[in-house]
N, C-alpha and C positions, 0 to 999 in steps of 0.2 A: 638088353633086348626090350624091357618094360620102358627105357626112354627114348625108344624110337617111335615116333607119331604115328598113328596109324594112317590112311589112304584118305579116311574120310575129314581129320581132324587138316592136313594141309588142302585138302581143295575148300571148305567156311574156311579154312584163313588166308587163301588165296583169293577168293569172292569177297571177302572182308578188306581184301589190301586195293580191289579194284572198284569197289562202292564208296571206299574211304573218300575220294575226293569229293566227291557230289554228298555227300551227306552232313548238312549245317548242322550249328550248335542250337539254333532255333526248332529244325524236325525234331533232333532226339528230344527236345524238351515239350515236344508237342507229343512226339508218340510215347514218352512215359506218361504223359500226365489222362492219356487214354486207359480206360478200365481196360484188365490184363482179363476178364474171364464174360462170360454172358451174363450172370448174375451181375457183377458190380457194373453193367454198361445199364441192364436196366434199372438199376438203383440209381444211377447219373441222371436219369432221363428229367425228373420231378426236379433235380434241385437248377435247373436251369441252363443257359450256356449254349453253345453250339448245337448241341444233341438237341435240346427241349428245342432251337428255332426250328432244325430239322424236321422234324416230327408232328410242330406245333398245327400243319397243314395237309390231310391227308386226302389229295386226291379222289382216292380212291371213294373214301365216304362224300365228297361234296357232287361225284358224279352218281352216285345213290339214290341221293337228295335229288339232284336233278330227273333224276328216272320217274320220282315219285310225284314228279308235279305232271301228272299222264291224263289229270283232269279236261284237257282242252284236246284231245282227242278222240277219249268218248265221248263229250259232248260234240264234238264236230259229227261224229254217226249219231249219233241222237236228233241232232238238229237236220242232217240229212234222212232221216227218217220223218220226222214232224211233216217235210216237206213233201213227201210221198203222201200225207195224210191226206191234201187236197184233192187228190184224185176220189177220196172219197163223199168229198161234200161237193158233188157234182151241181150244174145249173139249177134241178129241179130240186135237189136236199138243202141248196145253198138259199134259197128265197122264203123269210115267212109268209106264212099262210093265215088265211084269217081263220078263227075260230078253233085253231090251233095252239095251245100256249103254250103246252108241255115241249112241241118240237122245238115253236121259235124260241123258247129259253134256252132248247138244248143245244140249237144250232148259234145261238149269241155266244152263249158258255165254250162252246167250240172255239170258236173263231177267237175269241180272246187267248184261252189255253192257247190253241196254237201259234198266234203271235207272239205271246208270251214266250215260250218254249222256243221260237228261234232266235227271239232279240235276246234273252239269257244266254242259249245256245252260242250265239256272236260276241257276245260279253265274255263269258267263263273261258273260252276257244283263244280269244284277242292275248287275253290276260295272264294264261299262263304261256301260253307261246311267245309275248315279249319276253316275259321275268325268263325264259329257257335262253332264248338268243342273246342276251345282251349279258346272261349268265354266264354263257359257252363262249362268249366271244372274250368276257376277263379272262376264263381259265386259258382259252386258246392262248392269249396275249402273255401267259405268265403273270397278271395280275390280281393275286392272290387275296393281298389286302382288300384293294377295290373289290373281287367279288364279294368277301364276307359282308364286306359292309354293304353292298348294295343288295342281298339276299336278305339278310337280317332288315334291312329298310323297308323290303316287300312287305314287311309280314303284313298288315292291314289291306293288301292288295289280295295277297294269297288265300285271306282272310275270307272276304267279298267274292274271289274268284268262287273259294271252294263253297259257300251260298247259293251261289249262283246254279253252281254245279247240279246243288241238291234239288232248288225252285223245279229247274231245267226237268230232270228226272218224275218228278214229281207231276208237274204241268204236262208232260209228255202223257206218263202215264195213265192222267184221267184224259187228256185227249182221245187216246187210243178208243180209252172204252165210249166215250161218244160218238164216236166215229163209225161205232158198231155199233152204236143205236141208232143212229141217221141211218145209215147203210142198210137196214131191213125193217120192218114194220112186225107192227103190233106186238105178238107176245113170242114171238121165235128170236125177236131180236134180244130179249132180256136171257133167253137160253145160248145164245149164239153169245152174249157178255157176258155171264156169268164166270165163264173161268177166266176171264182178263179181271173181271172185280176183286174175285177171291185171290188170284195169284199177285194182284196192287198191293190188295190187304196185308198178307202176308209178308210181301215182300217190303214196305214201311214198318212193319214191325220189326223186321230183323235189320234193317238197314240203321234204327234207330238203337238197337242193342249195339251194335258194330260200333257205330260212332262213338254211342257211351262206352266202350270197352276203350275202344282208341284213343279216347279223351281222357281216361282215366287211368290206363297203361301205359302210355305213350308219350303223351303229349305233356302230362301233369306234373312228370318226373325228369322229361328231357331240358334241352339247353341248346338253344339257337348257334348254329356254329360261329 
């Protein structure tokens, strides 16, 4: 009784008699030579080979990357903003005046800030919007290599973009607050900017903590994909 097969043991050797043909001397020495448990597969991973090219590319993080270069979006509302600015240095705020020096400095100081802050605004916007498209269009293509290398080639672009970015921010937000000193007179308008100055203030302070944090957590320690 003990040598008669049980039910289970003839149908694997019936499945066994009918994969027999299809199955080369080449697979089985492919699938032993595959780690038998999830430890020894990723202990395989480091020493190189099939697995390491596998893996050597992950998607998933280069589309990360890509998310993170978001700078040419807010400065595209940034610079759509600046431009709303002019409505506020109207025909009559827009002309110096004689005997006047503190406006016509303030209204020169304007008008630069605000050109300034769009032509950076067109710059930082240009600049990372190419490096995204011509980024998205290697991954599209499956060209994997080409993007690393042509991502890694930005960096001095992304470099300058992200400059840009800041100038941009920066040049906006002392625009604002001249804008609101052209916009009303005498000493209502220094209360009416007061909290655009202090909230500038404040916020270059912490903008520059952030940065320092990022550059020093982040960036100091990382590796270019």
């Amino acid at each position: 009784r003990n040598n008669v097969p049980s039910k289970r043991v003839v149908v694997e050797h019936r499945i066994e008699e009918m994969i027999a043909p299809f199955v080369t001397k080449a697979a089985v020495q492919s699938a032993a030579a595959l780690p038998q448990s999830p430890a020894a597969f990723i202990a395989a991973i480091p020493r190189g080979g099939a697995v390491a090219a596998a893996v050597a590319f992950d998607m998933g993080l280069a589309k990360t990357r890509l998310e993170g270069l978001a700078y040419g979006t807010v400065t595209a509302l940034i610079t759509s903003a600046a431009l709303n600015l002019f409505k506020f240095a109207d025909g009559k705020n827009s002309k110096l005046m004689a005997n006047d020096r503190f406006n016509n400095i303030l209204k020169i100081t304007f008008g630069i800030l605000l050109a300034s802050t769009v032509s950076l605004g067109i710059y930082t916007t240009a600049i990372f919007t190419i490096i995204g498209i011509y980024s998205k269009t290697a991954l599209g293509m499956g060209h994997t290599t080409g993007f690393i290398t042509f991502f890694n080639s930005c960096e001095k672009f992304r470099q300058h973009g992200f400059r840009s970015f800041v100038a941009c921010l920066a040049s906006f937000s002392i625009s604002w607050v001249c804008a609101l000193l052209l916009t009303y007179e005498e000493e209502t308008r220094w209360w009416i900017a007061l909290p655009a100055i202090l909230v500038g203030v404040m916020g270059f302070l912490h903008y520059k903590e952030l940065f320092a944090l990022a550059s020093t957590l982040i960036y100091s320690s990382s590796c270019e994909m």
